[in-house]
Structures are given as structure tokens and as C-alpha cells.
N, CA, C and O atoms as a Tinker XYZ file with bonds, in Angstrom:
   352  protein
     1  N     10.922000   19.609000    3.927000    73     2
     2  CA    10.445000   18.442000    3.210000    64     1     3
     3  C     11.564000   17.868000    2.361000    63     2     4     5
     4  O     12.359000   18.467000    1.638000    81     3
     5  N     11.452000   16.623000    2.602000    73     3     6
     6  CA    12.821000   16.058000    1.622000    64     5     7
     7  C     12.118000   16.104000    0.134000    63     6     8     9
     8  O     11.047000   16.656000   -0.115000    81     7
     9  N     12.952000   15.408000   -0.790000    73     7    10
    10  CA    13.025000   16.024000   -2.345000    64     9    11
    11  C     12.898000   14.144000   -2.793000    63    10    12    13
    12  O     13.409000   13.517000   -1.865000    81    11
    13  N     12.687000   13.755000   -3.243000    73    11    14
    14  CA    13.066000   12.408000   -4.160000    64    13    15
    15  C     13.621000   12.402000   -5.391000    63    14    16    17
    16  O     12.995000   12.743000   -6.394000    81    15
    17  N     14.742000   12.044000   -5.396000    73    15    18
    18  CA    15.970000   12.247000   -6.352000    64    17    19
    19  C     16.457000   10.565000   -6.883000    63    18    20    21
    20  O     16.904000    9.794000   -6.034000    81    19
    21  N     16.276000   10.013000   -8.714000    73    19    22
    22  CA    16.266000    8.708000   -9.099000    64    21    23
    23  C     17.794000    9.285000   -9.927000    63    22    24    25
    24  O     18.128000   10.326000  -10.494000    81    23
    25  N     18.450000    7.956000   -9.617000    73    23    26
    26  CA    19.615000    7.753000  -10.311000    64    25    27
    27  C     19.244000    7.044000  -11.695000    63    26    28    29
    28  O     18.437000    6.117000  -11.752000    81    27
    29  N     20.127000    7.739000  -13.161000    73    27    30
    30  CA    19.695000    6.667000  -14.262000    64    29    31
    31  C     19.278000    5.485000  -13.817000    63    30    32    33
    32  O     18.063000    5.302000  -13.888000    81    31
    33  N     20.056000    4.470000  -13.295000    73    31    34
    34  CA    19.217000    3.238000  -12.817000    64    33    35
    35  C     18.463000    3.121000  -12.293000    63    34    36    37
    36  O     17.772000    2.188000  -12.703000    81    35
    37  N     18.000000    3.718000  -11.253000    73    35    38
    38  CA    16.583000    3.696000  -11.108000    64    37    39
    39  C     15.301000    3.843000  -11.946000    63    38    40    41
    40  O     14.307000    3.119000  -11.904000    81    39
    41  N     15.546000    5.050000  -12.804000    73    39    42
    42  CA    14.919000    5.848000  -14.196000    64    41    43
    43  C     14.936000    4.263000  -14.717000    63    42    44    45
    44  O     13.906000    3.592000  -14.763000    81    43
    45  N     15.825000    3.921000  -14.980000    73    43    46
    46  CA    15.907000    2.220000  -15.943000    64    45    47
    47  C     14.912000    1.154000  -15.264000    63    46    48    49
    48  O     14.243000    0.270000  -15.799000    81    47
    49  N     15.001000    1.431000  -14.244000    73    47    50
    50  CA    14.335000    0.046000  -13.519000    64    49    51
    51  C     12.882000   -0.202000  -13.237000    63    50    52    53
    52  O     12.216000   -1.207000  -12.988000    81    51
    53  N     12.467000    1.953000  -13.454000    73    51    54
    54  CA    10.758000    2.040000  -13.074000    64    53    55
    55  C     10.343000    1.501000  -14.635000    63    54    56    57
    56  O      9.591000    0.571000  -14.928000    81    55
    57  N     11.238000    2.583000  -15.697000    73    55    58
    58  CA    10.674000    2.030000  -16.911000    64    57    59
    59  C     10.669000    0.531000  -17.324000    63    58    60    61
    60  O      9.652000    0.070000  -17.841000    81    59
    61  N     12.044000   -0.453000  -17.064000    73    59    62
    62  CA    11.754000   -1.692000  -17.191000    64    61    63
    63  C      9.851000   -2.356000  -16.621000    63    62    64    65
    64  O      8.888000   -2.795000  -17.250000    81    63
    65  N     10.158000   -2.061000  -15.034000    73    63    66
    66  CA     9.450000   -2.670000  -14.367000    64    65    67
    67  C      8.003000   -2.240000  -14.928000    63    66    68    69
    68  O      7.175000   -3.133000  -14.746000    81    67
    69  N      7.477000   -1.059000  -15.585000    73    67    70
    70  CA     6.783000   -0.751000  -15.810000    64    69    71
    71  C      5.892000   -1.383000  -17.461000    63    70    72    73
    72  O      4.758000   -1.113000  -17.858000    81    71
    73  N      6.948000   -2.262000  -18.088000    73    71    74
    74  CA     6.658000   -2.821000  -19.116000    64    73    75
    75  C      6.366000   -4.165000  -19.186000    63    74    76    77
    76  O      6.069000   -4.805000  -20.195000    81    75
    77  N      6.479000   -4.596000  -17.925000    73    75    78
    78  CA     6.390000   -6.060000  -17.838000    64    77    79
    79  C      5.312000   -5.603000  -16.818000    63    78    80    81
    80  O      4.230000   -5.793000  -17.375000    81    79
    81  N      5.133000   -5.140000  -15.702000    73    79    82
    82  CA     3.930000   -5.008000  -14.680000    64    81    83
    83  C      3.479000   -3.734000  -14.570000    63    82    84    85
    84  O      3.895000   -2.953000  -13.714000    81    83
    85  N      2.439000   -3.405000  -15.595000    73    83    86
    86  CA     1.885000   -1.851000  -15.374000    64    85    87
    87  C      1.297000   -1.241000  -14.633000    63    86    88    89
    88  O      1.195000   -0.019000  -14.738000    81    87
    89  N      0.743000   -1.946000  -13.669000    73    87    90
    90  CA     0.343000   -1.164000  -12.354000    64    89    91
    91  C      1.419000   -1.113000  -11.331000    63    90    92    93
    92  O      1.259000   -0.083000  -10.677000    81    91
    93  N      2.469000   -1.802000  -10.907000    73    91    94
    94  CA     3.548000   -1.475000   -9.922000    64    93    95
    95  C      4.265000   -0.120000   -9.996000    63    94    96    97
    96  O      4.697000    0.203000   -8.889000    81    95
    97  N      4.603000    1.048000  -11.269000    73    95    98
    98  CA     4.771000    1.884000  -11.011000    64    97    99
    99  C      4.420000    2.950000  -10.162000    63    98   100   101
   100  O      5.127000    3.702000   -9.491000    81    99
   101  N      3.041000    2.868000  -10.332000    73    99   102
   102  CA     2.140000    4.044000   -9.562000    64   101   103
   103  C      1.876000    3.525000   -8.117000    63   102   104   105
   104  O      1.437000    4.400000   -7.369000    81   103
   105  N      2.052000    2.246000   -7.537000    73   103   106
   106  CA     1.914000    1.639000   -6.335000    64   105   107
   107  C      3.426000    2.392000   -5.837000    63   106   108   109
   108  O      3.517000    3.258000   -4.967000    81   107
   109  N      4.513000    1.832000   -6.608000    73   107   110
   110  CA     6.106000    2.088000   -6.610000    64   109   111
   111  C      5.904000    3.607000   -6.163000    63   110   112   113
   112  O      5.893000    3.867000   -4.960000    81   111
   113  N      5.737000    4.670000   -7.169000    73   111   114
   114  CA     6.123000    6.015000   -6.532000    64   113   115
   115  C      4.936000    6.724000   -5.284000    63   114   116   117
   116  O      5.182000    7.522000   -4.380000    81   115
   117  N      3.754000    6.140000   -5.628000    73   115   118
   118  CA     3.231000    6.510000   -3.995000    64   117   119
   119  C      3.777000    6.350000   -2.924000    63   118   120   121
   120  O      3.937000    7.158000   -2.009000    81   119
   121  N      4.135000    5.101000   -3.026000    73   119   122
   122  CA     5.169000    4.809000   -1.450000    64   121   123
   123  C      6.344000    5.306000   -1.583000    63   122   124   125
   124  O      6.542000    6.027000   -0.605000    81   123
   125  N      7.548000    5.304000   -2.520000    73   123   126
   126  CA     8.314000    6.251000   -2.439000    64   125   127
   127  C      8.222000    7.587000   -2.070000    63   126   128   129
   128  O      9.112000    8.282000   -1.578000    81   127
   129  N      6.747000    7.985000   -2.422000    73   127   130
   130  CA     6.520000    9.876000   -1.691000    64   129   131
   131  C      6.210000    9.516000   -0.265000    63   130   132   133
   132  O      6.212000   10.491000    0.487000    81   131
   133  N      5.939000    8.334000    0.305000    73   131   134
   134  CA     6.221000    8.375000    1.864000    64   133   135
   135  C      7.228000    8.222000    2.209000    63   134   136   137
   136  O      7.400000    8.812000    3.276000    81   135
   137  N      8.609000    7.388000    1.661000    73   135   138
   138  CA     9.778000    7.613000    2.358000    64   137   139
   139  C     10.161000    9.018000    3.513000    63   138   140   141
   140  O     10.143000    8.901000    4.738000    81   139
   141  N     10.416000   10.004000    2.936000    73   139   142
   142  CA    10.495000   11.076000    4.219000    64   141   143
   143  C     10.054000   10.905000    5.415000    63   142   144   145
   144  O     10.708000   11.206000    6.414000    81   143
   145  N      8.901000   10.404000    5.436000    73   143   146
   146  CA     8.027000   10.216000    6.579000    64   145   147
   147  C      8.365000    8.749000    7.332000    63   146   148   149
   148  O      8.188000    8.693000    8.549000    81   147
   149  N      8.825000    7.626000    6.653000    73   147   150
   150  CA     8.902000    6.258000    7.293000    64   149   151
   151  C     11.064000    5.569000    6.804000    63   150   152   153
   152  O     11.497000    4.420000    6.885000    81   151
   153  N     11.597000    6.471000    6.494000    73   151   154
   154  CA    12.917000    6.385000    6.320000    64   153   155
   155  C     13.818000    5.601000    7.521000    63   154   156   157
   156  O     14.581000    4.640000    7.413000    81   155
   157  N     13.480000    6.283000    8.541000    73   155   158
   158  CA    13.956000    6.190000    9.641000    64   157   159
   159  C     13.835000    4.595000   10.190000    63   158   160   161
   160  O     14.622000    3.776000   10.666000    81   159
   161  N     12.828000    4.616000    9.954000    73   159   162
   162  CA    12.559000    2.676000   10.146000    64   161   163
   163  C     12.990000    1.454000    8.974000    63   162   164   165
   164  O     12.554000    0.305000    8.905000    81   163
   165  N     14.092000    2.196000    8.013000    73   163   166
   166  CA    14.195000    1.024000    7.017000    64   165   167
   167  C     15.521000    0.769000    7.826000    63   166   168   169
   168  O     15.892000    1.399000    8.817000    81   167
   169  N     16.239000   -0.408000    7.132000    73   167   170
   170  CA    16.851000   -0.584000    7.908000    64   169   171
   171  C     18.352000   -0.516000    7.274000    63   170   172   173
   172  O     18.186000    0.383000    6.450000    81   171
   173  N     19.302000   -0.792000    7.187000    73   171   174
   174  CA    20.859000   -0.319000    6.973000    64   173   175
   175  C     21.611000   -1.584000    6.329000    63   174   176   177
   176  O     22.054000   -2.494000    7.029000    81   175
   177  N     21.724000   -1.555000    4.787000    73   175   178
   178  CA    22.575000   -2.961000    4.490000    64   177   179
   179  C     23.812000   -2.988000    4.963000    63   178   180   181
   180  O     24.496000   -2.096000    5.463000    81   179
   181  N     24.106000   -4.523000    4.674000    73   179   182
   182  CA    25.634000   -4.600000    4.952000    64   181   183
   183  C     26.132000   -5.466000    3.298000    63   182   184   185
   184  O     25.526000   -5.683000    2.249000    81   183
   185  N     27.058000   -5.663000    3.629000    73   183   186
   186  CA    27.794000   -5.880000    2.472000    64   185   187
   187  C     28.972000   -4.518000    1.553000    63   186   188   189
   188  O     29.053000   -3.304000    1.741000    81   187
   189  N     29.616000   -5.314000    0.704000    73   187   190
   190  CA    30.135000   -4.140000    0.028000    64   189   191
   191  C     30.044000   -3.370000   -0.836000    63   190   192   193
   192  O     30.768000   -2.417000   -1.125000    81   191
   193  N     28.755000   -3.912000   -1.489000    73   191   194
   194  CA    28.387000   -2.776000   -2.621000    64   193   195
   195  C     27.350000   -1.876000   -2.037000    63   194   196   197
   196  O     27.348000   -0.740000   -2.510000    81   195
   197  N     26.431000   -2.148000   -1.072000    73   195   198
   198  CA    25.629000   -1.415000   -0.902000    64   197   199
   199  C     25.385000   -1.032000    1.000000    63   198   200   201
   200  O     24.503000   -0.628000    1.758000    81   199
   201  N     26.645000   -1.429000    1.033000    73   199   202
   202  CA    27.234000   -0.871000    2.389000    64   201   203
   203  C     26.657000    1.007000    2.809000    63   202   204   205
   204  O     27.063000    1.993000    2.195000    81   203
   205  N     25.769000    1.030000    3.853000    73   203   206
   206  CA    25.252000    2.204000    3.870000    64   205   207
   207  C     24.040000    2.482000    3.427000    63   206   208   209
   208  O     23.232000    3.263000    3.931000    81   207
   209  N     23.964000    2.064000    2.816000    73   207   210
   210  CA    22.652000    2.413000    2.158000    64   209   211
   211  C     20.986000    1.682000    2.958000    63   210   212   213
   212  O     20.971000    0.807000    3.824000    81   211
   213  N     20.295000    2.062000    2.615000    73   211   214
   214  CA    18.862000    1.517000    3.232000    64   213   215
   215  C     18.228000    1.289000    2.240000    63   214   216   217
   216  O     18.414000    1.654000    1.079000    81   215
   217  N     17.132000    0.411000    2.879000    73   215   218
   218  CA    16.248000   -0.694000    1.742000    64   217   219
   219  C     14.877000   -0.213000    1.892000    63   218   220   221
   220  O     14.858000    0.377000    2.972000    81   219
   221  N     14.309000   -0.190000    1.627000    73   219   222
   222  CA    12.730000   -0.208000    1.700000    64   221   223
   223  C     11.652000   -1.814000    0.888000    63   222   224   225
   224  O     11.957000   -2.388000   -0.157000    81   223
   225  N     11.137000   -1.958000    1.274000    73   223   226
   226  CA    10.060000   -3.208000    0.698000    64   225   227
   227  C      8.567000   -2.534000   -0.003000    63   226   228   229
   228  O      7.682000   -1.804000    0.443000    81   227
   229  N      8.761000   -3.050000   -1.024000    73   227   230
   230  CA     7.583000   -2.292000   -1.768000    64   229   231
   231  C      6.904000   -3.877000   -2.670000    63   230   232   233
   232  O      7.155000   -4.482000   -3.713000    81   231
   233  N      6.115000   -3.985000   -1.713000    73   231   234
   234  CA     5.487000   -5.626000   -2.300000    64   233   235
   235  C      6.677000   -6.574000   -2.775000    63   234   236   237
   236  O      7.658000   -6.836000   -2.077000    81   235
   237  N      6.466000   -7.012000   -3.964000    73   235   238
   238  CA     7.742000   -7.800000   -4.645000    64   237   239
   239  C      9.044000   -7.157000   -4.907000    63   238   240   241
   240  O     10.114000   -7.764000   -4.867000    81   239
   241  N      8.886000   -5.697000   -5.221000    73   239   242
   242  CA    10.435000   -5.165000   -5.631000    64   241   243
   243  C     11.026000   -4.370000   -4.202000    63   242   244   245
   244  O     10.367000   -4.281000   -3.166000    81   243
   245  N     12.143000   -3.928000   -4.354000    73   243   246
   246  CA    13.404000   -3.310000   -3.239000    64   245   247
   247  C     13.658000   -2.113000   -3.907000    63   246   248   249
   248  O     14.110000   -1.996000   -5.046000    81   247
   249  N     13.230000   -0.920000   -2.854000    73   247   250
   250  CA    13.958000    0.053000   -3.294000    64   249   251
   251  C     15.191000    0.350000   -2.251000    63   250   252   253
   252  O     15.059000    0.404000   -1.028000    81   251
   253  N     16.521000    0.548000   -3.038000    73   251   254
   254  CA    17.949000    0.908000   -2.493000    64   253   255
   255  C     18.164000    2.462000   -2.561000    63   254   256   257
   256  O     18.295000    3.069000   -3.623000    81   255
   257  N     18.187000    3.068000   -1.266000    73   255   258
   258  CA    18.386000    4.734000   -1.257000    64   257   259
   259  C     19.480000    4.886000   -0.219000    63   258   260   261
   260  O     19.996000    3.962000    0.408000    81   259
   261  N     19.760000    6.156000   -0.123000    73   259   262
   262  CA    20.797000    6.812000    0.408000    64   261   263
   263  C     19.630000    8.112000    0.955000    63   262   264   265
   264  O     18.660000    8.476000    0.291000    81   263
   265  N     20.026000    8.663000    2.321000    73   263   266
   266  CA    19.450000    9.472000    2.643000    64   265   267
   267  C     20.487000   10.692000    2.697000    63   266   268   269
   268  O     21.482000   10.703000    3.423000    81   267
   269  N     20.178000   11.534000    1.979000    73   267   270
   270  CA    21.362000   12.709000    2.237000    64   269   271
   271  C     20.462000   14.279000    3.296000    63   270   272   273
   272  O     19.834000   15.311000    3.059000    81   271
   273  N     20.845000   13.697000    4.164000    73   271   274
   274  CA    19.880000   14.776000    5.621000    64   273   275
   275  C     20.260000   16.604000    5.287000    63   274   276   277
   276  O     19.504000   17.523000    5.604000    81   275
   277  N     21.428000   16.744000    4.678000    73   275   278
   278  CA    22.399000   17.923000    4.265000    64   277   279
   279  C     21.160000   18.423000    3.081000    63   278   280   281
   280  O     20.386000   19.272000    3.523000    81   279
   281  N     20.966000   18.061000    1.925000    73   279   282
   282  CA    20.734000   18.404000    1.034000    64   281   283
   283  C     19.149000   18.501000    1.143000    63   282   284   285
   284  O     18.543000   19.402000    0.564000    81   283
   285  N     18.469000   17.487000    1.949000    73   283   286
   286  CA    17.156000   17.076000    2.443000    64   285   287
   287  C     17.036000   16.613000    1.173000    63   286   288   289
   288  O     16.917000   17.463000    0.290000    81   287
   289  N     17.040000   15.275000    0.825000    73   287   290
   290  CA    16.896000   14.710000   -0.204000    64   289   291
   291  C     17.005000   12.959000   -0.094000    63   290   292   293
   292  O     17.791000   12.383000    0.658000    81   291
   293  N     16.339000   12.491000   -0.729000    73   291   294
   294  CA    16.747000   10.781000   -0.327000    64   293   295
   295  C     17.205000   10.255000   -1.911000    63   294   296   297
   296  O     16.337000   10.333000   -2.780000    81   295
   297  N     18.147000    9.883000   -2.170000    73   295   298
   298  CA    18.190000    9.164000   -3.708000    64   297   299
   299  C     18.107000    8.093000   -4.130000    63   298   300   301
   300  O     19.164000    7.481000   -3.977000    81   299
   301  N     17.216000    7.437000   -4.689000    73   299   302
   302  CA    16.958000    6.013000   -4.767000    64   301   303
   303  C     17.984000    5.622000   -5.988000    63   302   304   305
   304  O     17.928000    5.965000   -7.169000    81   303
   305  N     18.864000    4.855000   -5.364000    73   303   306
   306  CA    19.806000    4.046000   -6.186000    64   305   307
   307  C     19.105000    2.990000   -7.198000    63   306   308   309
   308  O     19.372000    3.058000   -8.397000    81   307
   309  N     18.753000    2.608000   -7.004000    73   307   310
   310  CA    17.912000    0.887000   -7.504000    64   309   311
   311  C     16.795000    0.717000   -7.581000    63   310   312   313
   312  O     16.253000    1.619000   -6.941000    81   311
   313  N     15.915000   -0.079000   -8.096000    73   311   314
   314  CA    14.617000   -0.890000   -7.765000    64   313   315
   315  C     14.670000   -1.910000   -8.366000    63   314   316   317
   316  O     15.150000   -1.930000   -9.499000    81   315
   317  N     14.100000   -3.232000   -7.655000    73   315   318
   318  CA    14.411000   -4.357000   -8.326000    64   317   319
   319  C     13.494000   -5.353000   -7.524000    63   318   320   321
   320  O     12.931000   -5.168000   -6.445000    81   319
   321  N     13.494000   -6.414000   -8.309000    73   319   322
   322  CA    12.665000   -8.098000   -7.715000    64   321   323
   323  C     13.530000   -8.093000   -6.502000    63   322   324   325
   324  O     14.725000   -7.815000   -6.404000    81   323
   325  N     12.640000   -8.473000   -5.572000    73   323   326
   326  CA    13.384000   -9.102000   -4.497000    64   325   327
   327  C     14.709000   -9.939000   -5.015000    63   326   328   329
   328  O     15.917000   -9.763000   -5.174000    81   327
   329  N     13.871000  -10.793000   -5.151000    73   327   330
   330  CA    15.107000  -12.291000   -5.717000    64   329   331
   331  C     16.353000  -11.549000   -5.972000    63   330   332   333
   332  O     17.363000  -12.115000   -5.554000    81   331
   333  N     16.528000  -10.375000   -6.580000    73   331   334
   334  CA    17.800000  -10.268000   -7.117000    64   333   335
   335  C     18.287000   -8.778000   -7.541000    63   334   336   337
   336  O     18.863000   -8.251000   -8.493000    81   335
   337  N     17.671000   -8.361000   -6.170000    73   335   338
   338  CA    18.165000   -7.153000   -6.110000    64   337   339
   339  C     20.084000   -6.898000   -5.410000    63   338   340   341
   340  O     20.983000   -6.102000   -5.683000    81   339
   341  N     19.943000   -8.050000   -4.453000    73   339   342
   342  CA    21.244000   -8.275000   -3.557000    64   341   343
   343  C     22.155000   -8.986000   -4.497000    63   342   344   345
   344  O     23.179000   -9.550000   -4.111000    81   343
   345  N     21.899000   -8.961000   -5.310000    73   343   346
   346  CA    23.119000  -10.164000   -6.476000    64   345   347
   347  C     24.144000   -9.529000   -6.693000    63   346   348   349
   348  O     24.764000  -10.102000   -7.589000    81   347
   349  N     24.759000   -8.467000   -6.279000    73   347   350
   350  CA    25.755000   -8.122000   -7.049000    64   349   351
   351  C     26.634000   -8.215000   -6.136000    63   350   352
   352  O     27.814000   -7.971000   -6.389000    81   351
């Protein structure tokens, strides 16, 4: 079974998101505990900051992870508004 592993920014982004829209958290980490199971079908950015990495769609916000298959673990880099998750 993989592990779900949040980078400070992520930690930053549930608590942000969680103060402005209080029910998207608990929508947010349910579907994050399915990643393991539906990983395989997200799909692979391009660009240079987030080159490698995979996206997932979670209603309005983006979660940005890295799957590490070695460690069995997925680490969610990010979560963010659509609009402006790709801005950097």
C-alpha cells in the first residue's frame, strides 16, 4: 500500500484552502486516499518547474505529486485553484 506524504506547501495550501472553503478539505483528502489506486491514469506535466510530476483534478483545485514506486509513497507537492496552480 502506498503511504501519502504532504510537503510544507502542501500542509500550507490544505490549511489556506481550508479557511476560505471549509468543506473542500475533507472532499480534498478522501480523494487523495484514492490516489494509489487511480495514479496511473493522471497524467504527466510538461514544463520546467513541474516537469515530471503528475496532476490530479479534485473539483476546482490541482493536486501536484510525484510518485516514488521505491519507497511506495506518492508526495503531494502542491494544491491549488485551477486558475493558478501552473503560474509559476
Amino acid at each position: 500500500m502506498f503511504q501519502i506524504l504532504y510537503t510544507e506547501e502542501a500542509k500550507a495550501k490544505l490549511e489556506e484552502i481550508a479557511n476560505t472553503d471549509p468543506k473542500s478539505p475533507r472532499i480534498i483528502f478522501d480523494h487523495l486516499n484514492k490516489l494509489p489506486q487511480i495514479y496511473r491514469t493522471d497524467p504527466f506535466l510538461k514544463g520546467s518547474y513541474f516537469q515530471g510530476l503528475r496532476r490530479n483534478r479534485i473539483g476546482r483545485y490541482r493536486a501536484i505529486y510525484r510518485v516514488l514506486e521505491k519507497e511506495r509513497a506518492i508526495r503531494i507537492i502542491t494544491l491549488e485553484h485551477w486558475k493558478s496552480v501552473y503560474d509559476r
